[in-house]
C-alpha positions as CSV (number, residue, x, y, z in Angstrom):
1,X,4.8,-5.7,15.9
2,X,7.5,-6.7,13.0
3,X,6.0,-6.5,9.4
4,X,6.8,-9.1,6.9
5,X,6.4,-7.0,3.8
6,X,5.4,-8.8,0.4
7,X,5.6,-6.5,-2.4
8,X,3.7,-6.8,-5.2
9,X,4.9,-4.1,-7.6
10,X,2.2,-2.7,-10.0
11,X,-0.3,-5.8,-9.3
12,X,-3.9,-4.6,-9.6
13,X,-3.3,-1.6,-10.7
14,X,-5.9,-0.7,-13.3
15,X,-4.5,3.1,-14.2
16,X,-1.4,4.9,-13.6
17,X,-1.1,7.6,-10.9
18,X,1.6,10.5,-12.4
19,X,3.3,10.3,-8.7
20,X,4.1,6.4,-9.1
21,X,7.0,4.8,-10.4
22,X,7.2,1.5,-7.6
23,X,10.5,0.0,-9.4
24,X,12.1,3.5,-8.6
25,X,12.3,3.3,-5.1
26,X,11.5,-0.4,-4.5
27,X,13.5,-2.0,-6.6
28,X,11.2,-4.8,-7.2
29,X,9.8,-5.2,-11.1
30,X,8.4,-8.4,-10.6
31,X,6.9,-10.2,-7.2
32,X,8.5,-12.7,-5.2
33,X,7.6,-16.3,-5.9
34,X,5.7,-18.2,-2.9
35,X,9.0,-20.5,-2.5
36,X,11.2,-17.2,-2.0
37,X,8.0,-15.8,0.6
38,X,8.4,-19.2,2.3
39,X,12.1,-18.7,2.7
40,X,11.2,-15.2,4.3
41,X,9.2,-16.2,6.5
42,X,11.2,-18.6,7.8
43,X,13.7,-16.2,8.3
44,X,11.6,-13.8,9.8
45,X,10.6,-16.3,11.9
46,X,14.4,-16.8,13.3
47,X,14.4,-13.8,14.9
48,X,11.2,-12.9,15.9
49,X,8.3,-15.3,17.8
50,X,5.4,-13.6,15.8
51,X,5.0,-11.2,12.7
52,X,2.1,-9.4,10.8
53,X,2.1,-10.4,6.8
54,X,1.8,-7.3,4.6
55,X,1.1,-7.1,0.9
56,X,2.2,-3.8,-0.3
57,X,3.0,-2.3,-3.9
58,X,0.0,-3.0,-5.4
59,X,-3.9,-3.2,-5.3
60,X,-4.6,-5.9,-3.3
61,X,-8.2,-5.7,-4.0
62,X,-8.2,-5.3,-7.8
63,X,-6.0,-9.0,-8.3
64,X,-8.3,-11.6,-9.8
65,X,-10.9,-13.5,-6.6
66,X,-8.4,-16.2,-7.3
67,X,-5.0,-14.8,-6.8
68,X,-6.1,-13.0,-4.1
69,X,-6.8,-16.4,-2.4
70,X,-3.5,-17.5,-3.5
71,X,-1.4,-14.9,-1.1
72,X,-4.5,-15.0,1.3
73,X,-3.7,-19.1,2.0
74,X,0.2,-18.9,1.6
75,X,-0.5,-16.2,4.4
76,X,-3.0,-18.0,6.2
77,X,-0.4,-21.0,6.6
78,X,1.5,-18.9,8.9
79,X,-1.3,-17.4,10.9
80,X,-2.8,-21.0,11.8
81,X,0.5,-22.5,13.0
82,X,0.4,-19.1,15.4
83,X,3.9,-17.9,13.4
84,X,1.9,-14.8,12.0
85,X,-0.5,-13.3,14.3
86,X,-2.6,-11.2,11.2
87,X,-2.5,-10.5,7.5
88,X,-2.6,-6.8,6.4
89,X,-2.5,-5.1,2.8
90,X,-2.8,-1.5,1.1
91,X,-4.8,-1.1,-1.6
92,X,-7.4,1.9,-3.4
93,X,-10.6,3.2,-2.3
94,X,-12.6,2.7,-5.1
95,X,-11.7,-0.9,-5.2
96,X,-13.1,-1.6,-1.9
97,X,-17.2,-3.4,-2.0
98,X,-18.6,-5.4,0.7
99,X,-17.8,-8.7,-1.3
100,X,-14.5,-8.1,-1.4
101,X,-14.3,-6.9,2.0
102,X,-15.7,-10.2,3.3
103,X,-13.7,-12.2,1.7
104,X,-10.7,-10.5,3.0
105,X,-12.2,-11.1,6.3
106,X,-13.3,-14.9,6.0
107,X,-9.1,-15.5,5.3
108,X,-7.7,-13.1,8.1
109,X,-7.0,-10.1,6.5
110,X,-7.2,-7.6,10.3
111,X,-5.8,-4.2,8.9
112,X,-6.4,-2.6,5.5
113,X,-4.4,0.8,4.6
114,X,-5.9,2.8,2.0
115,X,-4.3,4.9,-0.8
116,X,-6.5,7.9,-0.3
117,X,-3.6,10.2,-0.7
118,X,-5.7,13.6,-0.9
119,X,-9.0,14.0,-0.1
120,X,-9.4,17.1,-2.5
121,X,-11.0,16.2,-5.7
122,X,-9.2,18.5,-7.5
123,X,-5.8,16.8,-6.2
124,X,-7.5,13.6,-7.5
125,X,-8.5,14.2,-10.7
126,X,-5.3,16.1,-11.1
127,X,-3.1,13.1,-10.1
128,X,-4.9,10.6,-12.0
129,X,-6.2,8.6,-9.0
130,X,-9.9,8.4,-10.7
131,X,-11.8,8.3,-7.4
132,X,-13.4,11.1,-5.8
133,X,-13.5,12.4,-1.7
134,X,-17.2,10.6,-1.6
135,X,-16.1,7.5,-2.8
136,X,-13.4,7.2,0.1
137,X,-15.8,8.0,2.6
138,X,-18.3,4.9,1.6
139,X,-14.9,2.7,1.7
140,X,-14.5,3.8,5.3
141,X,-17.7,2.8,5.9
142,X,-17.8,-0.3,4.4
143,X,-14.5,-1.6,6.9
144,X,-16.7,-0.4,9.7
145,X,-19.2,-2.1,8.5
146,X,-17.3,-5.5,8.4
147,X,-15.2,-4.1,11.5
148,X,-12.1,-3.8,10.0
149,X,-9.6,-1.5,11.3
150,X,-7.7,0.8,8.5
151,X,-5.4,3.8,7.8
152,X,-4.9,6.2,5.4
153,X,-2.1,7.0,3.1
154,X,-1.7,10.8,2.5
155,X,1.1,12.8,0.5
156,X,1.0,16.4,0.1
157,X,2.8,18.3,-2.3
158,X,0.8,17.1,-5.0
159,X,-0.3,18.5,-8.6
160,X,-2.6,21.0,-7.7
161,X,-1.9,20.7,-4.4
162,X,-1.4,23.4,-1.3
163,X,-0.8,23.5,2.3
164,X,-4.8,24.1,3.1
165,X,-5.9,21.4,1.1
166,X,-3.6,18.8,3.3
167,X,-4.3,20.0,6.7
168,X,-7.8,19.7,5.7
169,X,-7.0,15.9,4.4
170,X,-5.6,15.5,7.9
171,X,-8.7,16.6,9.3
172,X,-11.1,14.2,7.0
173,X,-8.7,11.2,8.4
174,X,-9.5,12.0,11.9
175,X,-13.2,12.3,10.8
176,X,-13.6,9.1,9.3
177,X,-11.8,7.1,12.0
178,X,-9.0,5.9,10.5
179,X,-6.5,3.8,13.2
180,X,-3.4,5.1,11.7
181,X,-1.9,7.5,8.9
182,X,1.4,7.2,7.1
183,X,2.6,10.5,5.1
184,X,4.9,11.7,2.8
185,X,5.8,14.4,0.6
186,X,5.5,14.0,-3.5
187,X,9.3,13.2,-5.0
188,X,9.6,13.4,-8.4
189,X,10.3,9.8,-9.5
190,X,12.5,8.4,-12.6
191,X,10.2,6.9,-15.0
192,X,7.0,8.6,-13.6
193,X,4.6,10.5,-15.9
194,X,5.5,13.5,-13.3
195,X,9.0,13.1,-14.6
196,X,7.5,14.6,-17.5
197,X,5.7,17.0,-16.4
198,X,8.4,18.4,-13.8
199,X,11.2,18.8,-17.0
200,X,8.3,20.2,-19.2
201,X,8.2,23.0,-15.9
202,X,4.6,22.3,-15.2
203,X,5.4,20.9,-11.6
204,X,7.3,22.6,-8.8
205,X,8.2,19.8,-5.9
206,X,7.7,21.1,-2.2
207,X,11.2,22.4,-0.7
208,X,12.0,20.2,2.4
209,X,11.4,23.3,4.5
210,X,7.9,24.0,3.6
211,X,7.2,19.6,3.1
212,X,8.3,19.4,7.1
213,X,6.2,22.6,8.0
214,X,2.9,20.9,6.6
215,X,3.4,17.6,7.6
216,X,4.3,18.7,11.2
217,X,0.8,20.7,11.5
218,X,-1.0,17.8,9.6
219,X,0.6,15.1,12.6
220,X,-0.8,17.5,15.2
221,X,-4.2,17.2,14.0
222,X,-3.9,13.5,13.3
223,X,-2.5,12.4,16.9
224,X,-4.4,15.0,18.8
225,X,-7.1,12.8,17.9
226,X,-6.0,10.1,18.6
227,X,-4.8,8.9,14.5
228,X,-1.2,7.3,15.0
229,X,1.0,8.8,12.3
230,X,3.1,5.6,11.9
231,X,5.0,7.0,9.1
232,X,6.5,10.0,7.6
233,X,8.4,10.4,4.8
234,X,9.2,8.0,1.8
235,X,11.7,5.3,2.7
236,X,14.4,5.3,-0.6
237,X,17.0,2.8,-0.1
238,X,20.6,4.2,-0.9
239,X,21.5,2.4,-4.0
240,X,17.8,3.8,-5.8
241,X,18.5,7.7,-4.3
242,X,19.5,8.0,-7.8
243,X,15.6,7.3,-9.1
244,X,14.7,10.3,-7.1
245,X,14.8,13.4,-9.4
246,X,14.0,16.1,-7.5
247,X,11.8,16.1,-4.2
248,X,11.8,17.3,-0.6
249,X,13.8,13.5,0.2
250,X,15.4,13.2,3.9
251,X,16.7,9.7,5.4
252,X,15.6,11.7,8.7
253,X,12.5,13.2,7.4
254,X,10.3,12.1,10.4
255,X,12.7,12.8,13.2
256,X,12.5,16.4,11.4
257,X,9.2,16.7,11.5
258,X,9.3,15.7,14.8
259,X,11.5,18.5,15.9
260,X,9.6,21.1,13.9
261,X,6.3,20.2,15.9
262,X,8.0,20.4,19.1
263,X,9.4,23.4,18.7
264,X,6.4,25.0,17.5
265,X,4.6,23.8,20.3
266,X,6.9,25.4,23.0
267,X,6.7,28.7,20.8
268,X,2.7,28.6,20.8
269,X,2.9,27.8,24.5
270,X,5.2,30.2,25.1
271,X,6.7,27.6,27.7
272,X,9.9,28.2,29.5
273,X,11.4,24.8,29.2
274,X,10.6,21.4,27.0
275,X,10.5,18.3,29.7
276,X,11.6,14.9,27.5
277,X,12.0,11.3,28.5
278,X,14.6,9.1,26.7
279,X,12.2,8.4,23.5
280,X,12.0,12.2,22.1
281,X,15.7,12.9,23.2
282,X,16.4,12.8,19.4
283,X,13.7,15.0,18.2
284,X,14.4,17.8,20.8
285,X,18.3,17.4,20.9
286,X,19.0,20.1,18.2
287,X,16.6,22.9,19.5
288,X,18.5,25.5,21.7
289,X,15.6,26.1,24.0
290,X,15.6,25.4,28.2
291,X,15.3,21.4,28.5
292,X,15.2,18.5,30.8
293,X,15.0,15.0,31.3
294,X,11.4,13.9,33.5
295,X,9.1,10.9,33.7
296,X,6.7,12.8,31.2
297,X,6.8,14.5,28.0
298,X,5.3,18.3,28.1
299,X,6.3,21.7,28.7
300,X,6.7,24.3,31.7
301,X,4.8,27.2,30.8
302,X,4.5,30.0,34.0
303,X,5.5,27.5,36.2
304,X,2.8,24.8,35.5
305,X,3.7,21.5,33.4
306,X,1.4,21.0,30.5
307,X,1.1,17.2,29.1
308,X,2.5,16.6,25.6
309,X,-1.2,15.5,24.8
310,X,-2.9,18.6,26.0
311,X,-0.5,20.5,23.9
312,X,-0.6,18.6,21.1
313,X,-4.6,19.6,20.9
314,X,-4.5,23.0,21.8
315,X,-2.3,23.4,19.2
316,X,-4.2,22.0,16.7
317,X,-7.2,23.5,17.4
318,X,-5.6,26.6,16.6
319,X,-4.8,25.1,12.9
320,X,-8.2,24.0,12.4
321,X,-9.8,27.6,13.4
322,X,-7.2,29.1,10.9
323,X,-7.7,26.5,8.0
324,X,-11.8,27.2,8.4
325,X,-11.4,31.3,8.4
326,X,-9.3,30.7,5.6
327,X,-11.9,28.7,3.1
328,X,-14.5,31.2,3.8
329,X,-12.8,34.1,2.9
């Protein structure tokens, strides 16, 4: 489904998160005006026969009741002449009640992604995000509640961060049922309070190395379960690459994730050969390892192929049993 993305840069946000710097990597200082969105839409609607409205940037759910309904009509416009077939938005945890949620509800609203980021306390407090796990956890009920699907925004890398702490974030997405996950690692951002504390030596960013080695274990837990990981890394257009200060930042960051699972996965499996259809081709191309084209995606292991699916759990089943030895010691 093509996304129509409205950005709203900064709206409803009530403090500020040392990570964030939106105009950094956005661009956007200011949102669009409704007679710009219209002349999106239209355009979006030139080259596509339906589209999902997203409001991103900001926190949806902390705008005033009324400008809320402002975007929530422009938006519903589109969905009631059958041109937008839903309205989603991101927004924060702790700005999530049942009020809220059924308003967003009575005007379309189908998908809500959540700004959890962490769901270590620590991290939290840390990071200035000024909610805690629990808080997150009543959200996600709340959108059951009202049956409203959702996903959850992590990053790793964080203040106060480690690699424990995010697998086990991964594991608390797949707990509380989240649809889908988007991830990516912490980049030091221009004009961000951890600008400051990176220069000041207080903050060490991940390498890229170690950034795709977590995330690749973290997507193992998420889709083995059936979480979608729908996104990984932070999208930086080329002309703001200069906003990024220091940071594990890849245009490819996915695709290497990607790779890095695979190959672990024919390592733990000890398989003799990777069997790929046209879609992984990219993620498997650069391993020198036995490979094939087939109708499936899995592995030969002592002569017997074993589904991508199958692998994908067995493997992180293995991450899980480590990550609980390791917080009892």
């Amino acid at each position: 489904m093509k996304i129509l993305p409205v950005f709203l840069p900064q709206k409803g946000c009530k403090n500020k998160c040392i990570f964030c710097s939106q105009w950094a990597v956005t661009g956007f200082e200011s949102p669009s005006s409704f007679d710009e969105l219209d002349e999106l839409a239209k355009s979006y609607s030139k080259t596509t026969h339906s589209f999902e409205i997203a409001f991103y940037g900001g926190t949806f759910t902390a705008l005033d009741e009324s400008e809320q309904l402002s975007y929530l009509r422009w938006a519903s416009r589109y969905v009631q002449t059958g041109v937008c077939s839903g309205i989603r938005l991101s927004t924060r945890p702790d700005e999530i009640d049942e009020p809220r949620v059924r308003l967003l509800k009575e005007h379309g609203v189908k998908f809500i992604e959540l700004g959890v980021q962490s769901f270590d306390d620590d991290v939290l407090r840390l990071n200035n995000r000024n909610y805690t796990q629990s808080d997150v956890l009543k959200t996600c009920e709340i959108l059951k509640k009202f049956e409203i699907d959702f996903g959850i925004h992590l990053m790793v890398g964080l203040l106060g961060d480690e690699a424990m702490k995010d697998i086990l974030s991964a594991w608390q997405t797949t707990k509380v049922k989240a649809k889908t996950c988007r991830i990516h690692p912490t980049l030091v951002l221009k004009g961000s309070i951890l600008e400051s504390i990176y220069q000041r030596g207080e903050y060490v960013p991940l390498d890229l190395d170690t950034a795709t080695d977590i995330c690749s274990d973290m997507t193992a837990i998420l889709e083995s379960h059936g979480v979608r990981v729908i996104r990984l890394g932070l999208y930086v257009p080329t002309e703001l690459l200069k906003n990024v200060v220091a940071g594990p930042h890849h245009p490819r960051f996915g695709e290497l994730v990607r790779t890095r699972l695979v190959e672990k996965l024919y390592s733990f499996l000890n398989a003799s050969s990777i069997v790929h259809t046209d879609r992984e081709s990219s993620w498997v191309s650069r391993l020198n390892v036995p490979k094939s084209r087939g109708k499936s995606f899995g592995f030969l292991v002592q002569g017997g192929f074993v589904p991508w699916q199958e692998a994908l759990e067995r493997y992180a089943e293995k991450i899980l049993e480590e990550v609980v030895l390791c917080s009892k010691r």
